[in-house]
C-alpha positions as a printed Julia matrix, in Angstrom:
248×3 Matrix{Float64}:
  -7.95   -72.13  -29.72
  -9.96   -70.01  -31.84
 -13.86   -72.04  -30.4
 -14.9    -72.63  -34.11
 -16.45   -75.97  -35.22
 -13.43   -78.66  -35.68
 -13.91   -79.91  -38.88
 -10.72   -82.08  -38.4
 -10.71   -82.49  -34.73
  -7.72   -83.68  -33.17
  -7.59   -87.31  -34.08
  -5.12   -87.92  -30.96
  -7.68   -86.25  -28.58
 -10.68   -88.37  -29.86
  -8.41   -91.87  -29.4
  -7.19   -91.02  -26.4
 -10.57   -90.34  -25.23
 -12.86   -93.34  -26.89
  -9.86   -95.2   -25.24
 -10.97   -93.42  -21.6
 -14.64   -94.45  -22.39
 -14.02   -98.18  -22.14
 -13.16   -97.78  -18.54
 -17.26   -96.96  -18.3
 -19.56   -98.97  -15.83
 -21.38  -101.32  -18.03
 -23.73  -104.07  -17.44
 -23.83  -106.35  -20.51
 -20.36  -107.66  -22.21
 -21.24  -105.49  -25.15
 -22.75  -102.21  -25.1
 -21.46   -99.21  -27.71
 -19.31   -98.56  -30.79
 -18.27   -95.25  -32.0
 -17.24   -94.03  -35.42
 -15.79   -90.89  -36.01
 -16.24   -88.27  -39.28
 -16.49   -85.11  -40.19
 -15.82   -83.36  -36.82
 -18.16   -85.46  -34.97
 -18.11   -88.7   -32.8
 -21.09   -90.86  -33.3
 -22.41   -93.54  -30.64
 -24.36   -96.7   -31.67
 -25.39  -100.22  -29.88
 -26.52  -103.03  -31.41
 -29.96  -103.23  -33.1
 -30.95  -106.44  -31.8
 -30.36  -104.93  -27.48
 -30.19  -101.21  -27.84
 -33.45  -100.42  -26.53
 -32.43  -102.56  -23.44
 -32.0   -100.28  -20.04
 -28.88  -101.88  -19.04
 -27.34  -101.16  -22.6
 -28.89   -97.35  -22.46
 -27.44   -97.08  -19.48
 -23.76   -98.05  -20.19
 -23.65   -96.21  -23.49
 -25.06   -93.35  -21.54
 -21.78   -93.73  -19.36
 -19.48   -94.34  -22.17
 -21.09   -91.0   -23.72
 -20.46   -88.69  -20.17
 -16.57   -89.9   -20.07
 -15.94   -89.42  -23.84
 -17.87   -85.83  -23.1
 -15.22   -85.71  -19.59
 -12.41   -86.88  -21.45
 -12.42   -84.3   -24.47
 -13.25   -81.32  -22.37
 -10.8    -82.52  -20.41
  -8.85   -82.33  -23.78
  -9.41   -79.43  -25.17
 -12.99   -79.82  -26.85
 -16.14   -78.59  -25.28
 -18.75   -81.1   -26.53
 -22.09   -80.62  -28.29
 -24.54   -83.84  -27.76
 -27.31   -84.6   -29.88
 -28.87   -87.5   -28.54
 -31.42   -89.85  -30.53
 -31.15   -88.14  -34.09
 -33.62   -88.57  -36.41
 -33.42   -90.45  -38.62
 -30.75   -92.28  -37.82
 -30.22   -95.24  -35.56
 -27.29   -93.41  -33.41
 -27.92   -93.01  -30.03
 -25.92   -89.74  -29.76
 -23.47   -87.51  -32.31
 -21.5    -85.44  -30.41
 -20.21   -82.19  -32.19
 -16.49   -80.99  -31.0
 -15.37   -77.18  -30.28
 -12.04   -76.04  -29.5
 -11.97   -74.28  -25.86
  -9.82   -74.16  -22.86
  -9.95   -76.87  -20.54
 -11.25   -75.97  -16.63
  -9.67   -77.13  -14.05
 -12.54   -78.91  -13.04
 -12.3    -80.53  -15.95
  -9.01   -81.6   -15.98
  -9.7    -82.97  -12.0
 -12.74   -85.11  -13.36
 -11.37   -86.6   -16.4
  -8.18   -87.37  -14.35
 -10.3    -89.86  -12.06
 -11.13   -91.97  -14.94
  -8.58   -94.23  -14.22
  -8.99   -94.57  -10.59
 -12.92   -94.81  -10.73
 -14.12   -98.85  -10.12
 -16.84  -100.54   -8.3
 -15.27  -101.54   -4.22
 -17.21  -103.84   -2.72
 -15.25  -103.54    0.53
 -16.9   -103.21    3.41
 -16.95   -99.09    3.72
 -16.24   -97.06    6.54
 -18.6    -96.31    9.23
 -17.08   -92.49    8.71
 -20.45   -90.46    8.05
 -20.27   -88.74    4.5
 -20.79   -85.35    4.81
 -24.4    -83.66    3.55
 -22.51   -80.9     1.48
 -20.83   -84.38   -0.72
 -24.42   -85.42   -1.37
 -25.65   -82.23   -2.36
 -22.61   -81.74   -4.75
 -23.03   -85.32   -6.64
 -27.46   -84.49   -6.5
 -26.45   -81.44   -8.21
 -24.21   -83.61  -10.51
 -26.7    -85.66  -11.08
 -29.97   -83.04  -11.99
 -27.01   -81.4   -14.9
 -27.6    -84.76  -16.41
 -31.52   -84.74  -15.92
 -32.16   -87.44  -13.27
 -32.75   -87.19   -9.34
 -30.78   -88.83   -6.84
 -31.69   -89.49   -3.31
 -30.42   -90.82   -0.14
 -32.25   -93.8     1.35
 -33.04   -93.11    4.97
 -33.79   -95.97    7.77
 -32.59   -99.65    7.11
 -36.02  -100.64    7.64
 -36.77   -99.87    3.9
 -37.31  -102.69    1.49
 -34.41  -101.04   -0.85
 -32.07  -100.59    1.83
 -32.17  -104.64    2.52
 -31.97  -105.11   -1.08
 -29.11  -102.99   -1.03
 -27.4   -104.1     1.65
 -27.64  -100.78    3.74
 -27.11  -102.63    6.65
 -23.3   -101.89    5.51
 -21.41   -98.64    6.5
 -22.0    -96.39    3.63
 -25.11   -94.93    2.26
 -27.51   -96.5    -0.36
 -28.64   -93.76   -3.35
 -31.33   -94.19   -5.9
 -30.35   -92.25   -9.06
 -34.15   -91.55  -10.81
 -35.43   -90.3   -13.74
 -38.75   -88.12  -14.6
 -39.16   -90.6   -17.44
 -38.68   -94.48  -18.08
 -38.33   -93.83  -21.7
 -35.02   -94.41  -24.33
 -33.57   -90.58  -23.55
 -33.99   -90.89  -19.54
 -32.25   -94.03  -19.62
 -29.58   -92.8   -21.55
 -29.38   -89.37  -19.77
 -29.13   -91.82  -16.53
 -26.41   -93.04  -17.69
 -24.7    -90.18  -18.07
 -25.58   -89.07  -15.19
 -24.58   -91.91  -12.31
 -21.24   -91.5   -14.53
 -20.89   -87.87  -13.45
 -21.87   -89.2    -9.46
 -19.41   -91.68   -9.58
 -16.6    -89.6   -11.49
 -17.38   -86.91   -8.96
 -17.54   -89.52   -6.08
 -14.13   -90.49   -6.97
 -13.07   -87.27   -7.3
 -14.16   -86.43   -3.02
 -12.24   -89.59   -2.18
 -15.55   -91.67   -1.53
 -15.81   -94.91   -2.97
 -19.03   -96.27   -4.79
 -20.62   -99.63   -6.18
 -23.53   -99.5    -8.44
 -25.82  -102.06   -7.75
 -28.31  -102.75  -10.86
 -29.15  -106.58   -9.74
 -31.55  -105.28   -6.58
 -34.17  -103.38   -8.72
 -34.18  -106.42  -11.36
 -35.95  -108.27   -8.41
 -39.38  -108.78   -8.96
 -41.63  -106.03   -7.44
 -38.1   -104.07   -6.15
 -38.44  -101.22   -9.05
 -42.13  -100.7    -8.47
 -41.82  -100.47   -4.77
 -38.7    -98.31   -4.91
 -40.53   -96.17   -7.44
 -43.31   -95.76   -4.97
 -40.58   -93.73   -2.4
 -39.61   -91.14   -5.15
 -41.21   -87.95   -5.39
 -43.42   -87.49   -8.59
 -43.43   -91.06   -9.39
 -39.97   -91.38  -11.03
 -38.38   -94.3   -12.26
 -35.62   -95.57  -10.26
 -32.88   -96.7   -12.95
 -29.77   -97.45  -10.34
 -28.8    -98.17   -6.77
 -25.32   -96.95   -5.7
 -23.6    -97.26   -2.5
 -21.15   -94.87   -1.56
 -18.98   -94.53    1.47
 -15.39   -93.62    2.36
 -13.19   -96.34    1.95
 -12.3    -99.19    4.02
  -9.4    -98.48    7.06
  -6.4   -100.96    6.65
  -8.37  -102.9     9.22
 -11.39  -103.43    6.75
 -10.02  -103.24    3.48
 -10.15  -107.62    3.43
 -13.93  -107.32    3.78
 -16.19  -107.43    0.74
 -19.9   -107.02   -0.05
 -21.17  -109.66   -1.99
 -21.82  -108.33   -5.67
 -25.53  -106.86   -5.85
């Protein structure tokens, strides 16, 4: 691999991986299309919902796995996100590199990644996990914090009464790029989540309560804007795994 521009980029690589970025957490039935030309993978929504925040943030998720999938694949991505003056939401540029082995172990959870609403177990997740997915999470531009105390009004929205923990994933902004970058982002946390064995369940219904975003907002530092709940835990033992949550 000689790390020049593709001008023809492997057609196989770029199926295989569109094909990865359906498996995506999405909120709406719909969210992104893709077209592919001259070296370059484009991503679109609909004009009549693509300035909604649930279809930002799925196409912001479908965006991180293709990105996953082709490094993953031998193409280190470029991402150009809102390009003037187009109606895209992102062209992504392909080089030829070497794949990491961290890349190759985060694109290979794809698959296994999916929203468990088991009851988690009460095993206690440890604080150098958290700091990894944070850390995850700020490469993508948002913030992600723990909720502390089930006295909280988002814990009880989020049912932290549960094993597990509750996480806000935040961004600086509320605007069309933060949503997207968020996104991208709770798809790194949850690729990485998978990755550490935890399981995870984002909840997006609790901050569409009225008042829940503004009063969650209120507990993040700088005023951010709180885009996604997530709980995350270690999975069930044999002797939970019948229990569910209900769906948030």
């Amino acid at each position: 691999m000689n790390g020049t521009i593709a001008d023809h980029a492997d057609h196989e690589a770029i199926t295989e991986a569109l094909s990865l970025a359906e498996q995506a957490p999405r909120w709406t039935p719909t969210a992104w299309t893709w077209s592919v030309g001259d070296g370059k993978v484009r991503l679109s929504a609909d004009p009549a919902t693509r300035e909604h925040r649930e279809v930002l943030l799925g196409c912001g998720a479908a965006l991180h796995h293709v990105r996953t999938a082709l490094a993953a694949l031998g193409h280190r991505t470029h991402v150009h996100r809102l390009p003037a003056p187009t109606e895209q939401l992102a062209t992504v540029t392909l080089r030829a590199h070497e794949p990491r082995p961290a890349e190759l172990a985060l694109a290979s959870v794809i698959p296994l990644r999916h929203d468990d609403r088991r009851r988690y177990s009460p095993r206690p997740v440890p604080a150098a996990c958290l700091d990894r997915l944070a850390l995850h999470a700020a490469r993508e531009g948002a913030v992600l914090w723990v909720v502390q105390g089930p006295s909280q009004d988002v814990s009880r929205l989020a049912l932290a009464e549960e094993p597990g923990l509750v996480l806000i994933l935040g961004t600086d902004t509320d605007d069309r790029i933060a949503r997207l970058r968020a996104g991208e982002a709770v798809s790194f946390v949850l690729l990485a989540a998978t990755s550490l064995g935890l399981a995870t369940c984002v909840l997006d219904a609790p901050l569409e309560v009225t008042g829940a975003r503004a009063a969650v907002s209120g507990r993040l530092a700088g005023g951010r804007t709180p885009q996604l709940l997530i709980r995350l835990g270690w999975p069930p033992g044999p002797e939970q795994a019948a229990e569910a949550v209900p769906a948030g």
